[in-house]
Rosetta silent file (secondary structure, phi, psi, omega in degrees, C-alpha in Angstrom):
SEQUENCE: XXXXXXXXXXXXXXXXXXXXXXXXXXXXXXXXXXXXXXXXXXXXXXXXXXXXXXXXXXXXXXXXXXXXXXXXXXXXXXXXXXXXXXXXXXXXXXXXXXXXXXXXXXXXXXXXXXXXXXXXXXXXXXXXXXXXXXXXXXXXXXXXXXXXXXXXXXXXXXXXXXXXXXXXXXXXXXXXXXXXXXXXXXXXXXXXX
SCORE:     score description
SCORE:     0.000 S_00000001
   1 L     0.000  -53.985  159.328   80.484   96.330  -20.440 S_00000001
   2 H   -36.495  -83.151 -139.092   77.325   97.777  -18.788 S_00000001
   3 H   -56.389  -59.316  133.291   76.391   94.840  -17.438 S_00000001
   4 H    52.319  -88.551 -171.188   79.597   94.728  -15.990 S_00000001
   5 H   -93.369  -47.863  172.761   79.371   97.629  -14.069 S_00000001
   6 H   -51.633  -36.771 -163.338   75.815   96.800  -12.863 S_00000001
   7 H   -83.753  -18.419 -164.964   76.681   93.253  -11.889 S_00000001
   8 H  -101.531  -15.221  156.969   79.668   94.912   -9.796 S_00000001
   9 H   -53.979  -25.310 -153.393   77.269   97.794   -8.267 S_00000001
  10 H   -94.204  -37.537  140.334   74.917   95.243   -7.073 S_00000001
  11 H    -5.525  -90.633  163.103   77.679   93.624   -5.344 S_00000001
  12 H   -36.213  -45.505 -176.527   78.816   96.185   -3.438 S_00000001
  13 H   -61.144  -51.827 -165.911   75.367   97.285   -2.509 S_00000001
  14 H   -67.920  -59.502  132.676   75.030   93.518   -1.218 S_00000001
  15 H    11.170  -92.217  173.164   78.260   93.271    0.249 S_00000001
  16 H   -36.492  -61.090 -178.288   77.248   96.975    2.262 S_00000001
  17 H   -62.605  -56.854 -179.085   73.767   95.569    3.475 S_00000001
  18 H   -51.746  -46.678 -172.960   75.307   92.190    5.072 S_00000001
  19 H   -54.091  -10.666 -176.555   77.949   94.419    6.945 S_00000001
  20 H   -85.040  -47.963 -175.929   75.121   96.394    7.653 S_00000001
  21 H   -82.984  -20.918 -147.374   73.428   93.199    9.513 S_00000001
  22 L   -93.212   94.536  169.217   76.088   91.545   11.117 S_00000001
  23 L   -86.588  164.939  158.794   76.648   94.481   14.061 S_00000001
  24 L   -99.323  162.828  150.514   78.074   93.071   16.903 S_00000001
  25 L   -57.934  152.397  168.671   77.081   94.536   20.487 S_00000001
  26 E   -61.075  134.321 -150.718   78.061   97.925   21.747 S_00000001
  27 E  -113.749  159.850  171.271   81.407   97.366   23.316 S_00000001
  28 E   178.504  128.018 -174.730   82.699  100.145   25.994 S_00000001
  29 E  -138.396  173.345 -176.546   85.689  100.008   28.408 S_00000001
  30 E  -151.756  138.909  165.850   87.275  101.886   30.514 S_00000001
  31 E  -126.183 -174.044 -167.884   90.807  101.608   32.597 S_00000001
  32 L  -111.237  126.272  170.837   92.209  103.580   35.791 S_00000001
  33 L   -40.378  -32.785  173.325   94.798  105.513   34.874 S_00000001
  34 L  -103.636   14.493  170.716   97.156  104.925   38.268 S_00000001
  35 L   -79.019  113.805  146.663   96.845  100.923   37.656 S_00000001
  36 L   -49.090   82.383 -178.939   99.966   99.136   37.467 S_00000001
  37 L   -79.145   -6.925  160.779   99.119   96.783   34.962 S_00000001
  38 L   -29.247  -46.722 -165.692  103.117   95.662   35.042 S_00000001
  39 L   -91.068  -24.691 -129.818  102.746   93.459   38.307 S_00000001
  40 L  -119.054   93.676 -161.690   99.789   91.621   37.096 S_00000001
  41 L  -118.407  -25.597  163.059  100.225   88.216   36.391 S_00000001
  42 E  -106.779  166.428  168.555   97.090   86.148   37.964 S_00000001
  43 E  -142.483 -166.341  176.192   93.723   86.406   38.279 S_00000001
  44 L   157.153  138.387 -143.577   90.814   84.197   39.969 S_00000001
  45 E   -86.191  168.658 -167.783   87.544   84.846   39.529 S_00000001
  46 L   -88.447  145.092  133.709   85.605   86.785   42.434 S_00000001
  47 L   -93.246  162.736  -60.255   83.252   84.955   44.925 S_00000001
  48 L   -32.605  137.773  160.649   80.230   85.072   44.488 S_00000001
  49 L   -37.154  171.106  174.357   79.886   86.207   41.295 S_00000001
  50 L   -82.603  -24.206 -159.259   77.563   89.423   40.557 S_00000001
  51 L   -70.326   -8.956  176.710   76.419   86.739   37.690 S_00000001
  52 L  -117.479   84.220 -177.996   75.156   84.178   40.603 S_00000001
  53 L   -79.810  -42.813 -164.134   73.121   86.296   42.727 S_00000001
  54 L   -93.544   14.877 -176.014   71.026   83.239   43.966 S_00000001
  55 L    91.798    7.591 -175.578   74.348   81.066   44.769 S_00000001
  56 L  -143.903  158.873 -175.511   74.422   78.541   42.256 S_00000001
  57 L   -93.284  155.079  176.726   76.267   78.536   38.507 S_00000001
  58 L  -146.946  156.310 -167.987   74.078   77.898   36.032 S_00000001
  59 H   -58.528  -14.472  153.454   75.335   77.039   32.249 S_00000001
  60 H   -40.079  -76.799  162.286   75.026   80.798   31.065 S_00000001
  61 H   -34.406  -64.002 -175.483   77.528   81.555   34.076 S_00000001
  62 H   -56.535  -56.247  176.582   79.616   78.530   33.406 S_00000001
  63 H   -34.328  -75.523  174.859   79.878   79.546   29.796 S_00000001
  64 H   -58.959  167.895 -141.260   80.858   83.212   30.193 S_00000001
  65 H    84.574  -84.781 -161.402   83.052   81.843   33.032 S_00000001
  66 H   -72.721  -37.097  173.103   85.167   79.630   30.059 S_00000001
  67 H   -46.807  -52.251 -174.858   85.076   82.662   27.668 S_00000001
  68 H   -81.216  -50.786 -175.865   86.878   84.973   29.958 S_00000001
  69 H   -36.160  -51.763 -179.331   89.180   81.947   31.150 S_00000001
  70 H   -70.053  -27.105  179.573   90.025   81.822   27.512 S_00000001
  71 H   -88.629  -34.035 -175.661   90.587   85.433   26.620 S_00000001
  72 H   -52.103  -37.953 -148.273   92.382   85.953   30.188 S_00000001
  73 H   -90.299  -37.600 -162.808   94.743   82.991   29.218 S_00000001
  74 L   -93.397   24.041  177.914   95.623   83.774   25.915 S_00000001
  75 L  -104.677  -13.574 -166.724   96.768   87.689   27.033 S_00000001
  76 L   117.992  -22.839 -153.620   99.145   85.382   29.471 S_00000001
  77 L  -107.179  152.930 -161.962   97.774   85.328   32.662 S_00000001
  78 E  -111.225  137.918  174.975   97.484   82.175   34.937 S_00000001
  79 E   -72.854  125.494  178.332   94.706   81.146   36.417 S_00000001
  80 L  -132.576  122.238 -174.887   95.656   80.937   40.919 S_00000001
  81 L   -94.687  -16.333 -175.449   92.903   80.819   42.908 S_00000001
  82 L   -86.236  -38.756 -144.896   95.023   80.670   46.203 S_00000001
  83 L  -145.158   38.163 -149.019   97.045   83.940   45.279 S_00000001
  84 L   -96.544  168.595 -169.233   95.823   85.966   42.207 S_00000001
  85 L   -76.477  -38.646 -163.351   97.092   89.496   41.596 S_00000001
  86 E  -107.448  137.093 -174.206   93.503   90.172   39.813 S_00000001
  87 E  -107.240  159.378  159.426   90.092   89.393   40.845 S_00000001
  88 E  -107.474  132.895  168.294   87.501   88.946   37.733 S_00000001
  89 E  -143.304  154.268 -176.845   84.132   89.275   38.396 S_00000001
  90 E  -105.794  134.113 -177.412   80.604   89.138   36.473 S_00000001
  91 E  -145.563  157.169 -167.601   77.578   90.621   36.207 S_00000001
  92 L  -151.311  150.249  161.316   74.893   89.934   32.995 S_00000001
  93 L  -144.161  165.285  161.699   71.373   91.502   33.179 S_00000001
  94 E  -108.388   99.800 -179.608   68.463   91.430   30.899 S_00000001
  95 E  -128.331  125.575  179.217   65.944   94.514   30.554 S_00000001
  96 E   -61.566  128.259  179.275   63.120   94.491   28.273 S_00000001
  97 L   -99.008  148.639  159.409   62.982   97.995   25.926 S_00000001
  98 L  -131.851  134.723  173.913   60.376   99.889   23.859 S_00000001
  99 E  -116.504  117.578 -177.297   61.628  101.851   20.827 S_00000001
 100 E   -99.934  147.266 -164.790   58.767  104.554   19.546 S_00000001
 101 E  -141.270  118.681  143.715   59.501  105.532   15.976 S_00000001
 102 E  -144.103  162.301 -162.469   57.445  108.053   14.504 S_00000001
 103 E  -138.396  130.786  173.092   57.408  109.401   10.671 S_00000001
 104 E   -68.319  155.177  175.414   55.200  111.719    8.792 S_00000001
 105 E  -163.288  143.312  164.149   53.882  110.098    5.417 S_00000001
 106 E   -84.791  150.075  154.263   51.873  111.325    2.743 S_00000001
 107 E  -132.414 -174.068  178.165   48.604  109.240    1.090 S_00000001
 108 E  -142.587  142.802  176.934   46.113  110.475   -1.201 S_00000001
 109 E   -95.478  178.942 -177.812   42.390  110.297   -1.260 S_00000001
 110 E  -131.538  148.608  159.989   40.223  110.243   -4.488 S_00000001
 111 E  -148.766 -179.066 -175.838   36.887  112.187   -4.978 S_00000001
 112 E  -113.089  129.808  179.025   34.867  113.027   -7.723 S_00000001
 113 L  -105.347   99.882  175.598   34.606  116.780   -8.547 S_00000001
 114 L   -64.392   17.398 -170.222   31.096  117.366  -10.456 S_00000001
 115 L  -105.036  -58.730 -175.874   33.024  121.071  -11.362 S_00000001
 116 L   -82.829   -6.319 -170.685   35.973  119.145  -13.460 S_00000001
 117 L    26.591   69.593  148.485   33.852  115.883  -13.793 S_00000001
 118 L  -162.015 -170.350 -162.991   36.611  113.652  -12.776 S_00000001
 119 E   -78.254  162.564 -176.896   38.344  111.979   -9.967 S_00000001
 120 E  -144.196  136.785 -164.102   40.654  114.329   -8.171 S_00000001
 121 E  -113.862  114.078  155.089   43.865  113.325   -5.521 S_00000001
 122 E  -117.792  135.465 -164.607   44.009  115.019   -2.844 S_00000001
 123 E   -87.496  143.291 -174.068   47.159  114.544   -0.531 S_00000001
 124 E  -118.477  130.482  166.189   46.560  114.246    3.333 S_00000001
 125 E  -101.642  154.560  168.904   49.863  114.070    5.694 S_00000001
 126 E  -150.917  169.293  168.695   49.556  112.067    8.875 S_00000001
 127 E  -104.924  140.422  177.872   52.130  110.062   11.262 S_00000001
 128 E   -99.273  143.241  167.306   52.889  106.982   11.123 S_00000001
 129 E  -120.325  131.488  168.664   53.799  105.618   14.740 S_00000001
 130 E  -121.017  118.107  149.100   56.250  101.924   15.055 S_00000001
 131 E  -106.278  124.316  177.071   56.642  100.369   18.248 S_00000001
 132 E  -113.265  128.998  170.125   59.294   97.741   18.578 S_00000001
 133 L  -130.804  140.884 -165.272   59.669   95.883   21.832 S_00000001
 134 L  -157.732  176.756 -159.799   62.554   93.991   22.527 S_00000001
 135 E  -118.614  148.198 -179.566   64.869   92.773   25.228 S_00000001
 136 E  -109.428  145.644  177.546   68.746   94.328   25.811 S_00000001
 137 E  -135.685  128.602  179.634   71.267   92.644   27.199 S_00000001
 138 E  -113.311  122.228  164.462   74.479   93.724   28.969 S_00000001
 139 E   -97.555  122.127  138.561   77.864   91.917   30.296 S_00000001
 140 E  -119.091  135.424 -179.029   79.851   93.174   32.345 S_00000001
 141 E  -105.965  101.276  167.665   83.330   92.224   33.307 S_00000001
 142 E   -52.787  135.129  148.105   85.429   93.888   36.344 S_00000001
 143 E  -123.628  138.614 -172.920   88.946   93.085   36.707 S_00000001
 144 E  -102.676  102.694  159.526   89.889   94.071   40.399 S_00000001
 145 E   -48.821  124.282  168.410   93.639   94.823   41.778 S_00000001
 146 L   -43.674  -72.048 -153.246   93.547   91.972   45.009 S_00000001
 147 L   -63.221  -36.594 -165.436   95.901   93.928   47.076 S_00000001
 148 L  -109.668    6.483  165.093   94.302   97.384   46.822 S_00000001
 149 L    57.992   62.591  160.608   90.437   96.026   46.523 S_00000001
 150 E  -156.484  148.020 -177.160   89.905   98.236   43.471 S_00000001
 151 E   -36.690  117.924  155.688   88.193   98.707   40.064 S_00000001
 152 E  -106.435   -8.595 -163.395   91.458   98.431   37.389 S_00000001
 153 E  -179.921  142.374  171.846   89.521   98.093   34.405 S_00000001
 154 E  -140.590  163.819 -175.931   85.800   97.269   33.270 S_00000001
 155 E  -143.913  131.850 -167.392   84.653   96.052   30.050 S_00000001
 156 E  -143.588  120.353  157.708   80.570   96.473   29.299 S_00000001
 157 E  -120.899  112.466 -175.055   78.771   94.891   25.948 S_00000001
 158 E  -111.877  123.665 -171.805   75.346   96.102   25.568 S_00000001
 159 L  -134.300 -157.723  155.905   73.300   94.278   22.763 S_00000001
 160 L  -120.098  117.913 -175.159   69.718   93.013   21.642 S_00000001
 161 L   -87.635  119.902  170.538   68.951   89.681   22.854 S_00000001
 162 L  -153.397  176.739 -146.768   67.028   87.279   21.104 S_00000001
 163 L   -86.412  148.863 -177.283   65.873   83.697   21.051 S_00000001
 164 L  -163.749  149.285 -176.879   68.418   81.505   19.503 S_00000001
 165 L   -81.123  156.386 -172.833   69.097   77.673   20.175 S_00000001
 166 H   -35.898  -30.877 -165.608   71.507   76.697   22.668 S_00000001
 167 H   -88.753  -21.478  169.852   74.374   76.148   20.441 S_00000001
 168 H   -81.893  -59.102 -158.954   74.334   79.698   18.627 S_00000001
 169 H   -65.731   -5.549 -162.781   73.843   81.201   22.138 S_00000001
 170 H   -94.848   -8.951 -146.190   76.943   79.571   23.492 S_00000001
 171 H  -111.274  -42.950 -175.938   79.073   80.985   20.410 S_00000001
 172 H   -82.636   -9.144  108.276   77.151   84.554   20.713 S_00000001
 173 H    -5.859  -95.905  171.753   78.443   84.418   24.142 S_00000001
 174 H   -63.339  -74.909 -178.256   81.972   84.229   23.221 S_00000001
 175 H   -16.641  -35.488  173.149   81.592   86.603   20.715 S_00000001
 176 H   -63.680  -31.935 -130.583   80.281   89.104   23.499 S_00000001
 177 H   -96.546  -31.132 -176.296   83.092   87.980   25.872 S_00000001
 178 H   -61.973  -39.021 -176.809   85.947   88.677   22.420 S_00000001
 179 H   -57.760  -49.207 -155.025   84.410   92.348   21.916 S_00000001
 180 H   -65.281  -56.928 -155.338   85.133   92.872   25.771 S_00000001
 181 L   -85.574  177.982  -78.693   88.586   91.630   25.801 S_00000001
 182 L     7.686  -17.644 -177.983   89.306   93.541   22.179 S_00000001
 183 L  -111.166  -14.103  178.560   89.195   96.506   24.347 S_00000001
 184 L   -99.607  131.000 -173.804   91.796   95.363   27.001 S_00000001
 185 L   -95.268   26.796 -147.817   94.959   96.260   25.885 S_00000001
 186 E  -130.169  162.264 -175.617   97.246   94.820   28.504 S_00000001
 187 L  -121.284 -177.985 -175.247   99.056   91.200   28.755 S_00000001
 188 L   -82.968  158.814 -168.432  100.429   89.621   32.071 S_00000001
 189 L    80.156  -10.931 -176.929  103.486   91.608   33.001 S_00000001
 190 L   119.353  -39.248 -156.230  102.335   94.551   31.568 S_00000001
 191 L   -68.924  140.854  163.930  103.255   94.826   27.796 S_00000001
 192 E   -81.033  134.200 -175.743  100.440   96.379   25.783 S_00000001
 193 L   -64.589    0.000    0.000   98.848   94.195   23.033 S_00000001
């Protein structure tokens, strides 16, 4: 019966530490309160992108590109490039980070005391200092009202970027682009998800 109980603590425990790894990026949205979202039935993505600064797509772009095509599409809304109600637009950055950590810890020294004639521990505190440097990465996605040239709604995922082979990055990608749209609640026509 112990064993049991132990085999189903240790579970748990493991069970808490993966949920504990698999974080997603920090997701944050925001929408404007005097947006018809009602009327809003197209989109088409903005030219130029923020995400093509130098004028050309590159497969990063094109990816997030198909991500939002896909979450846009399955809320309802059609892509019209001649006529859309909504503009989409992109912007992705990179910025390299330092995180300083620092924590007191105890050790102990040893000496010989010719008064007690033995070794003796004596505890010293000092700081420990950890630097971790690493690179952050943020998407963000605008959606624009056409007619009135203004911000209805942004969606921002801010994460830690790190090397992975192309085929995980295109997946961690959509995964960024699903967190975004997880925060928009609205479908074409209006109706709330």
């Amino acid at each position: 019966m112990k064993l049991r109980v132990a085999f189903r603590f240790i579970a748990v425990l493991l069970v808490l530490a993966l949920a504990a790894c698999a974080t997603g990026p920090r997701v944050a949205s925001q929408a404007d309160p005097s947006a018809d979202f009602s009327r809003y039935r197209s989109y088409a993505f903005f030219t130029p992108l923020a995400l093509e600064q130098h004028g050309y797509t590159t497969i990063t772009s094109n990816r997030i590109r198909a991500a939002v095509r896909s979450q846009m599409e399955a809320r309802g809304y059609v892509l019209d490039e001649a006529n859309p109600d909504l503009w989409i637009n992109l912007n992705a950055y990179m910025q390299d980070k330092t995180r300083v950590t620092t924590m007191p810890e105890v050790d102990y020294d040893y000496y010989y005391s010719y008064r007690a004639r033995s070794y003796v521990a004596v505890p010293y505190w000092r700081d420990r200092t950890d630097v971790r440097q690493y690179t952050e990465g943020t998407l963000n996605v605008d959606v624009v009202d056409v007619r009135r040239k203004q911000l209805v709604w942004e969606g921002v995922a801010v994460g830690t970027v790190g090397r992975v082979d192309p085929a995980r990055q295109g997946e961690k990608i959509d995964a960024a682009v699903a967190a975004i749209f997880a925060e928009y609640p609205y479908r074409a026509g209006g109706a709330a998800n």
